[in-house]
C-alpha positions in Angstrom: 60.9 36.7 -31.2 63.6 39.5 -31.3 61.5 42.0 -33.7 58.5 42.2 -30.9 61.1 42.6 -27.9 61.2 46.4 -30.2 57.1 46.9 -30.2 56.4 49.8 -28.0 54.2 48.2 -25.4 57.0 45.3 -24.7 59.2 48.2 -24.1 56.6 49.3 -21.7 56.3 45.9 -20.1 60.0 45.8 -19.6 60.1 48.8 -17.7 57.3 47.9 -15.3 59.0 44.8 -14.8 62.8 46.8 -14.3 60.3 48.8 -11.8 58.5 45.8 -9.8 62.0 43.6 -10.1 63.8 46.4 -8.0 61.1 46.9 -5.6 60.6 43.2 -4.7 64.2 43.2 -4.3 63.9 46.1 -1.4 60.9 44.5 0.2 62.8 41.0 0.5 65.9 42.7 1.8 64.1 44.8 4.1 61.9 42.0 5.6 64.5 39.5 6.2 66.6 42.3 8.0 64.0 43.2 9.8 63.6 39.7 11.2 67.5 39.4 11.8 67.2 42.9 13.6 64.6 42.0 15.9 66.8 38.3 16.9 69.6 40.4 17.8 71.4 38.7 15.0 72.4 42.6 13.2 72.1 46.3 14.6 69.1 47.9 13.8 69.6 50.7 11.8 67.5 54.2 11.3 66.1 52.8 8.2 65.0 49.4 9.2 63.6 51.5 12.7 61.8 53.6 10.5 60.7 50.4 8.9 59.4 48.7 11.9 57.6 52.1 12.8 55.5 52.1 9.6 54.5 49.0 9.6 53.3 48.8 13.5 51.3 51.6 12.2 49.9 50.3 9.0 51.7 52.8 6.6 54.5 51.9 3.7 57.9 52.1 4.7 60.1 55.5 3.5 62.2 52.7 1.9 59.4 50.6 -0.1 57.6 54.3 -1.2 61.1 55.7 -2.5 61.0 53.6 -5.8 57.2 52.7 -5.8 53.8 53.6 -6.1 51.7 55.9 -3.2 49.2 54.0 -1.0 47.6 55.1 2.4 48.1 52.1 4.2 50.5 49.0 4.0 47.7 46.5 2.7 46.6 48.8 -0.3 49.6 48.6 -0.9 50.9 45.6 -0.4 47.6 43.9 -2.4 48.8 46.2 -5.6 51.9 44.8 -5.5 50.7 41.1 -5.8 48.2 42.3 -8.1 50.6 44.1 -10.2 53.2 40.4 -10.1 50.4 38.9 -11.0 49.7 40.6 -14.1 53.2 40.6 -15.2 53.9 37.1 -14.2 51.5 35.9 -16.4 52.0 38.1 -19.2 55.5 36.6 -19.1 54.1 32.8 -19.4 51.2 33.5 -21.8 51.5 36.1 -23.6 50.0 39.6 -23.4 47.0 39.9 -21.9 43.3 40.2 -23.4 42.7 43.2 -21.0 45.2 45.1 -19.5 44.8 45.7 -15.4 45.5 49.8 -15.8 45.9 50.3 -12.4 49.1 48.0 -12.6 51.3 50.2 -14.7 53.5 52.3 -12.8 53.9 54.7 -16.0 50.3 54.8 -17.3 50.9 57.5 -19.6 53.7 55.4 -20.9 51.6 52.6 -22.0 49.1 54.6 -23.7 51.7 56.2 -25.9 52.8 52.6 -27.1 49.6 51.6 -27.5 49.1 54.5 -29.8 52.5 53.9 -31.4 51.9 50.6 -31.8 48.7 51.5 -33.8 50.2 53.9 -35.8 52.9 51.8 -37.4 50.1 49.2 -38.3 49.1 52.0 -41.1 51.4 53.0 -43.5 51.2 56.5 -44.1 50.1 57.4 -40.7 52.5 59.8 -38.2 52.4 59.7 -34.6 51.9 63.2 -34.3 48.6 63.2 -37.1 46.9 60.5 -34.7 45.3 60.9 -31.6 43.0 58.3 -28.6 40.1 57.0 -29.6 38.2 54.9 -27.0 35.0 53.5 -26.6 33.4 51.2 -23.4 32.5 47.7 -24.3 29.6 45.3 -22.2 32.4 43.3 -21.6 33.9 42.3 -17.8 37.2 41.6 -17.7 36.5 37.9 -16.9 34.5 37.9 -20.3 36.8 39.4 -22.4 38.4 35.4 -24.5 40.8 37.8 -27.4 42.4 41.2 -27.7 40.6 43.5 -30.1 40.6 42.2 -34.2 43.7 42.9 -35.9 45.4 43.7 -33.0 43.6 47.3 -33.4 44.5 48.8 -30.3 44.0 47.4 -26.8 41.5 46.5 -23.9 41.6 48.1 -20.6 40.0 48.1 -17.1 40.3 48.6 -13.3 38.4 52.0 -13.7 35.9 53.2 -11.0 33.4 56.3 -12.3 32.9 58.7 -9.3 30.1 61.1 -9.4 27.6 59.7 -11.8 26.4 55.8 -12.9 27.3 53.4 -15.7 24.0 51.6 -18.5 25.6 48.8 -19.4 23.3 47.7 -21.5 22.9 51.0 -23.2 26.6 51.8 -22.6 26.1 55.7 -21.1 26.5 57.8 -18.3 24.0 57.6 -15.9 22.9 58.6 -12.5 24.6 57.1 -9.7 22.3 54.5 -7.6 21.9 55.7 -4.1 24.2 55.7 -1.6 27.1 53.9 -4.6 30.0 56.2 -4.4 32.2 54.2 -7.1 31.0 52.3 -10.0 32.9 50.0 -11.7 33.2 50.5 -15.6 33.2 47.2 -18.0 36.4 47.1 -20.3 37.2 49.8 -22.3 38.5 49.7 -26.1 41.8 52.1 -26.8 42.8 52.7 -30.3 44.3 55.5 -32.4 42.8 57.4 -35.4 43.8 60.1 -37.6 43.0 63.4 -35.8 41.2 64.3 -38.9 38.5 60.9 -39.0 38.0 61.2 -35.1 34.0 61.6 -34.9 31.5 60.7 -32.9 27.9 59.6 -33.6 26.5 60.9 -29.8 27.3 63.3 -27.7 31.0 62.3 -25.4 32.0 63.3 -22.0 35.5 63.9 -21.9 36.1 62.0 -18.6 39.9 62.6 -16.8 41.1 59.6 -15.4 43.1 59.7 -12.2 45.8 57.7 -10.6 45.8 58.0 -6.5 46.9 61.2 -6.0 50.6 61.0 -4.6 51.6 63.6 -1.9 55.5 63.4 -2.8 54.0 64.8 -6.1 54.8 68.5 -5.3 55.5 69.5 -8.5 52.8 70.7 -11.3 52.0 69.0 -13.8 49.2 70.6 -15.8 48.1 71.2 -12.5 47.4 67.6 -12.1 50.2 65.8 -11.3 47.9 62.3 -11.2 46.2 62.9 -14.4 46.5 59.8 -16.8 44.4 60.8 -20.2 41.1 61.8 -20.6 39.3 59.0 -23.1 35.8 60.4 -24.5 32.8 58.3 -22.6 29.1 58.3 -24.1 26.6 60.5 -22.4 23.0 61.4 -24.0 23.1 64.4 -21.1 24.9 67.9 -22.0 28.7 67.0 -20.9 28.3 69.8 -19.2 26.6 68.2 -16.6 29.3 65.9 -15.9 31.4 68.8 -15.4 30.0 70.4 -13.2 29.2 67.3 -10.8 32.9 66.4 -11.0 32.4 63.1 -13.1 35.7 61.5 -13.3 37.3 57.9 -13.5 39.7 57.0 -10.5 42.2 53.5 -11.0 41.3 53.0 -7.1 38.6 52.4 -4.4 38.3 55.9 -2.8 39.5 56.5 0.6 
């Protein structure tokens, strides 16, 4: 209906879709030039050279990277964008989903300010700037997760890899890594707002940093961490500062 094209995370949606709409666009035109090039049918131009060169190499075309997201190789790549039509095609046919792919969102940041907008306007009283993330991991894969969280509280997450350290699903904790496991898969994780003055805990937290793939066209600094997404607090019965010391962090991607 026209009140929810307002919500903040439709807003979101629409500009991940303004974002995935124009790159398709580029990838089709590029493609079907390429092949036209290459049959003599049209001159082959720097950029679709350039193109060609990439690609015989397994890397992104200049062209595809100037409006998208950094990968190392063409198939990483390419796989995240089907992934990411994926997730937005059937958003658009059944509604939102139950968990949201994280890695998908171009503007990750983004989303977790309309989910914590969104939240906000569901208590009267309440001002954005009073509330702040509250998260906690569920036992639930993404594949198990059948409704979004009650009352439309907030919102279900995943795609998150832990690096340094393991994951008790059944006691729902920070562990040690198995050997020789590098990246562990985290189950679903609930985000939600409070008021900054309720947040509490009943155990000890880890404030974990989550990172996107860290983007070399990213010269600038931001916070010194120009692929930082948020940093949601993650259960631990260890001293968090063990965690920090080893590094423990949560990465939306395989490592290379």
């Amino acid at each position: 209906n026209k009140a929810g094209v307002t919500k903040p995370i439709h807003i979101s949606f629409k500009q991940e879709i303004d974002v995935l709409d124009k790159i398709l666009g580029i990838v089709r035109k590029t493609l079907q030039n390429l092949q036209l090039a290459i049959d003599g049918t049209i001159v082959m131009s720097d950029d679709l050279a350039d193109a060609l060169d990439s690609l015989a190499n397994a890397k992104v075309p200049p062209s595809w990277l100037k409006f998208a997201w950094f990968s190392p190789t063409v198939g990483i790549w390419y796989q995240s964008l089907v992934s990411r039509f994926e997730q937005w095609d059937k958003w658009i046919k059944t509604g939102r989903p139950k968990s949201y792919w994280l890695p998908g969102f171009t503007n990750g940041q983004g989303f977790l300010t309309a989910c914590r907008q969104e939240v906000t306007r569901m208590h009267s009283g309440w001002a954005l700037d009073d509330v702040a993330v509250f998260t906690e991991v569920t036992k639930h894969d993404p594949e198990d997760v059948k409704e979004p969280p009650p009352n439309g509280d907030g919102v279900y997450v995943h795609g998150m890899f832990l690096d340094g350290c393991g994951w008790s699903k059944k006691e729902s904790k920070l562990v040690e890594a198995p050997p020789k496991v590098l990246f562990i898969p985290v189950p679903c994780m609930w985000i939600t707002a409070v008021q900054k003055a309720q947040k509490k805990f009943e155990y000890m937290v880890y404030e974990c940093p989550v990172y996107e793939r860290k983007d070399p066209r990213k010269r600038g600094m931001t916070a010194a961490q120009p692929n930082f997404v948020f940093a949601p607090e993650i259960r631990t019965e260890d001293p968090p500062s063990k965690w920090v010391l080893r590094g423990v962090a949560l990465l939306l991607y395989h490592g290379e």
